[in-house]
N, C-alpha and C positions, 0 to 999 in steps of 0.2 A: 496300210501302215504308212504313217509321215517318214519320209526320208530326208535328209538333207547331206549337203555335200560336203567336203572338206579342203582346206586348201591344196592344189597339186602340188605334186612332189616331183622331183627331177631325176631320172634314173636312166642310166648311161647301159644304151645298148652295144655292148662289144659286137653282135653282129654283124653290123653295119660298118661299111669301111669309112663315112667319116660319123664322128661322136657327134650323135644326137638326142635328141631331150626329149621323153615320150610323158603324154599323162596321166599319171593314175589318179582313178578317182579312189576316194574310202568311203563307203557310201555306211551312214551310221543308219541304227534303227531308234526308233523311237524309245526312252529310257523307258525302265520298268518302275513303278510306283517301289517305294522301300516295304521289304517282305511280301509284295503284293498286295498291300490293303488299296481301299477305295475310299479316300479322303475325303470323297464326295459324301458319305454315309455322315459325314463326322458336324456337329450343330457348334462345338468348342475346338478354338487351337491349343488351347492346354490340355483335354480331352483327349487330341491325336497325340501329341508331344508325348503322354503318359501311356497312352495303351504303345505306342511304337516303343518306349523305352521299356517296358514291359517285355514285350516280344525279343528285346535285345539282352535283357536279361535273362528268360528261357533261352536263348540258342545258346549263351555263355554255359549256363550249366547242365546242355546238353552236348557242350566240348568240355565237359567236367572243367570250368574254370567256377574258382568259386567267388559269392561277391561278398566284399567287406560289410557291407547290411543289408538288413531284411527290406528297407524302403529304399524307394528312390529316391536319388542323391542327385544333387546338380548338374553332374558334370556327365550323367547317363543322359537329363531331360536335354542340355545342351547337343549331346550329339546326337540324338533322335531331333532336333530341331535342324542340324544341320544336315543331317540324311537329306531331310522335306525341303530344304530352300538349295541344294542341290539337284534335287529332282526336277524341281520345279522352274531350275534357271537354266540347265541342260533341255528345257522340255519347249522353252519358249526362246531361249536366246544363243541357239547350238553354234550356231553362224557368227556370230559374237564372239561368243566363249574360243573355240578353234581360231578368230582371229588375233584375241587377246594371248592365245600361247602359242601360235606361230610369230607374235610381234608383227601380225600385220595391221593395218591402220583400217578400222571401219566407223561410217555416222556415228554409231552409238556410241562405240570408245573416245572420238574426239570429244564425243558431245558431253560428255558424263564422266573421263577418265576413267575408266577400266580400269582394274586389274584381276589377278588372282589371289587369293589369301596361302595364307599355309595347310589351310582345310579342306581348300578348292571350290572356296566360295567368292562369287564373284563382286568386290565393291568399287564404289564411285570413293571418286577425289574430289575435294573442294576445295573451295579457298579456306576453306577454316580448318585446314590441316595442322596449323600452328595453333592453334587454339587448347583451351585446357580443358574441351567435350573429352565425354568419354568415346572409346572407338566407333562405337557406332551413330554417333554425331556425325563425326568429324571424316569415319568412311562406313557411309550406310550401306547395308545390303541390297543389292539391287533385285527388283521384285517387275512382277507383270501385270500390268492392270487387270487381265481377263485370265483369272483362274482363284478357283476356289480355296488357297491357302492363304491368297491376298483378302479375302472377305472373311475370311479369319480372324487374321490377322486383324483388320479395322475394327470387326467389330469387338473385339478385345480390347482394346484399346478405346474404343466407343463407351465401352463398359466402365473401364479403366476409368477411363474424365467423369466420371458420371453422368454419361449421357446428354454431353454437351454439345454443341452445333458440330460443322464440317471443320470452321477450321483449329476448332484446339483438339479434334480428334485426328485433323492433317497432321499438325504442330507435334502431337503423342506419339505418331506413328512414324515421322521421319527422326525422333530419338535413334532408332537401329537400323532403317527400312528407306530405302528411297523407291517409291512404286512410281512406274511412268506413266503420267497423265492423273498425278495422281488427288487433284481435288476433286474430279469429275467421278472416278470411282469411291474416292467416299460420300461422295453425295449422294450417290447411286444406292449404295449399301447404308446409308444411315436411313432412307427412305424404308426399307424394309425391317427397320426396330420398331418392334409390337409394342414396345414400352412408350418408345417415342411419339408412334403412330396414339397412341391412348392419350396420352397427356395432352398433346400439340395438337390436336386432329381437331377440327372444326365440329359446330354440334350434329346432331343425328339429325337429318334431310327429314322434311315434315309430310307427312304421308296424304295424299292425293286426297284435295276437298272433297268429300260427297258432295253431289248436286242438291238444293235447295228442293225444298217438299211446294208440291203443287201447292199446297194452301199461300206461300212467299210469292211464288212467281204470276202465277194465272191472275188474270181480270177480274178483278170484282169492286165493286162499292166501297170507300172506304170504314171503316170501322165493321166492317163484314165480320170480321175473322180476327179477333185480339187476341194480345196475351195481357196479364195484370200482377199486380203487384202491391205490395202496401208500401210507402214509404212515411216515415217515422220513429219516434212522434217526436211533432214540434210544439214548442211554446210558446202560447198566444198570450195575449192580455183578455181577458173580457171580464166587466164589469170590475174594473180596478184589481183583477185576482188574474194568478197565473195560471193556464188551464193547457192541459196535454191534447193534442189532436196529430190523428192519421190522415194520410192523403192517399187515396185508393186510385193507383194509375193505371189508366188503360192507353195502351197500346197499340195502333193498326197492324197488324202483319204485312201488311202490303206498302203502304206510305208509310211508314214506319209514323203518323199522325200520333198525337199525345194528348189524352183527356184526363184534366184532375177531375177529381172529386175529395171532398172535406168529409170524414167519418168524426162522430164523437169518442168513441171509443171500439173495441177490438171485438164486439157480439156481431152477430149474422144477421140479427135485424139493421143494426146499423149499415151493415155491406148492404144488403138488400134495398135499400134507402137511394143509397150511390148509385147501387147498378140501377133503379128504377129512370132517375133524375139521367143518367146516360143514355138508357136507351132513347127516352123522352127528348133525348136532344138529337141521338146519331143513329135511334133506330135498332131494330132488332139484330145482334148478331148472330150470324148461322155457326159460329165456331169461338169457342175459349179456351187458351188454353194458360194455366198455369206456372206463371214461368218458376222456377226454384235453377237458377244457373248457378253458379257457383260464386259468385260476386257476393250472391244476398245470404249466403251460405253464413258470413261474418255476424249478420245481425243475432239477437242475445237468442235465447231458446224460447223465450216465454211470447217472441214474435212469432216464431214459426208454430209454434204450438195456438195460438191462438188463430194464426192463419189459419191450419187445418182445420181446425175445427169450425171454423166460417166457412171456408169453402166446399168443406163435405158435409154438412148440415143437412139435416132432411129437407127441412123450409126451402133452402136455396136447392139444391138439387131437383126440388119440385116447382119450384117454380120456373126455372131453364128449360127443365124437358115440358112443361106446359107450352112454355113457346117454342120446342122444336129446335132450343140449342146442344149444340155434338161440345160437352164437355171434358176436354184432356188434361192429365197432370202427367208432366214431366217427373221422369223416375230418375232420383236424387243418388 
């Protein structure tokens, strides 16, 4: 259990034949939470504020006092708030406090002006005492950076701004509250808003490249191993009239190498024309595969539909596996 000590006191031993000055210590224990709760449990500081002021209201009318009404009323939440910041300033600044009501001078009082209230809550003085703040401007409650009614407290207040940076949620919280060190803990504490973390949060980390398929990587010939494509149609001139034509691209897998070929239109005989005139130039490939990625996904239906039906064609299919080509399509 944390102990701490209290200012000596001077107590005159009649004893002794001449008057001397012995010292007692008052050795305090560590406060006790208000009714025992564990504030740790608690996700809301209006949440605590309302179940303690609850609980304050069952002990009244188990001393048969009875309450003016059925809800709670201001002036219950306000003293179940000052229970908590009592606890809470007895539990981090005991040394403090005993110095502030013996009138003896410690760091923290010169630094901040101490005092006591009529409540027995500890505030600061500032230069804006003359000022037309309301009290808790002008003498805020003094709070501890490291304890969980101060991360309450912020993030209420965080909520409050609507979920606005550090320092207009500093700027919120020193209206009543003066916490020490205190940008660094709401920093801390706005770091861990879910809401903030979603909104603000950088995109989703992109998930580990698969390795390239042997057919990419490994040696071989160019035009070995293609994939294809039709792009179109374009508008030619010929014979003084405007005429439609596809361009049948073939693709290296390996040198990423580009072969056109010029189709008249979108039948399986005309593919079969192209692929012949290719292979005649680049030689048989041992692999084709289909590309359909998503890019070409854009073109009208009446392409894609005709593509299929070229590239699964009996003709062409038999003619490929004649020459011992491993025909793939890519699943859309």
């Amino acid at each position: 259990m944390n102990t701490s000590v209290a200012p000596v006191k001077e107590v005159k031993d009649q004893t002794v034949e001449e008057l001397s000055v012995k010292v007692v210590e008052c050795v305090y224990t560590e406060p006790v939470p208000p009714f025992g709760m564990d504030y740790k449990r608690y996700s809301s500081v209006t949440m605590l504020f309302r179940v303690t002021a609850l609980v304050q209201r069952f002990i009244k009318k188990l001393k048969r006092i009875e309450c003016e009404n059925d809800h709670l009323i201001n002036e219950e939440l306000q003293e179940a708030e000052t229970r908590w910041i009592k606890f809470v300033q007895r539990k981090h600044y005991m040394k403090d406090f005993v110095a502030v009501e013996s009138k003896r001078p410690s760091a923290l009082q010169k630094q901040l002006g101490l005092y006591i209230d009529d409540k027995g809550v500890m505030r600061c003085i500032g230069r804006l005492d003359n000022s037309d703040l309301l009290q808790g401007a002008r003498r805020p409650i003094l709070l501890p950076k490291s304890d969980r009614l101060t991360e309450l407290i912020i993030e209420k207040a965080h909520k409050e701004c609507m979920h606005f940076g550090v320092s207009h949620t500093l700027a919120k919280t020193r209206q009543k509250y003066w916490i020490t060190h205190g940008r660094s803990i709401v920093k801390s504490t706005l770091r861990k808003c879910a809401i903030c973390k979603k909104h603000e949060g950088g995109p989703y980390k992109m998930p580990p490249m698969a390795p390239l398929p042997p057919s990419r990587v490994q040696v071989s010939p160019a035009f070995s191993r293609i994939g294809l494509d039709y792009l179109g149609p374009l508008n030619i001139k010929y014979n003084e009239e405007l005429k439609k034509v596809w361009i049948c691209i073939f693709s290296c897998m390996i040198t990423r190498a580009i072969h056109l070929e010029t189709v008249q239109d979108m039948t399986s005989e005309e593919f079969l024309l192209a692929f012949k005139r290719f292979i005649a130039q680049r030689g048989t490939p041992c692999e084709v595969v289909s590309d359909n990625a998503t890019q070409f996904k854009l073109a009208s239906k009446v392409i894609h539909e005709a593509w299929n039906n070229i590239t699964k064609c009996e003709d062409v299919q038999s003619y490929v596996s004649s020459l011992g080509i491993n025909w793939h399509f890519i699943v859309d």
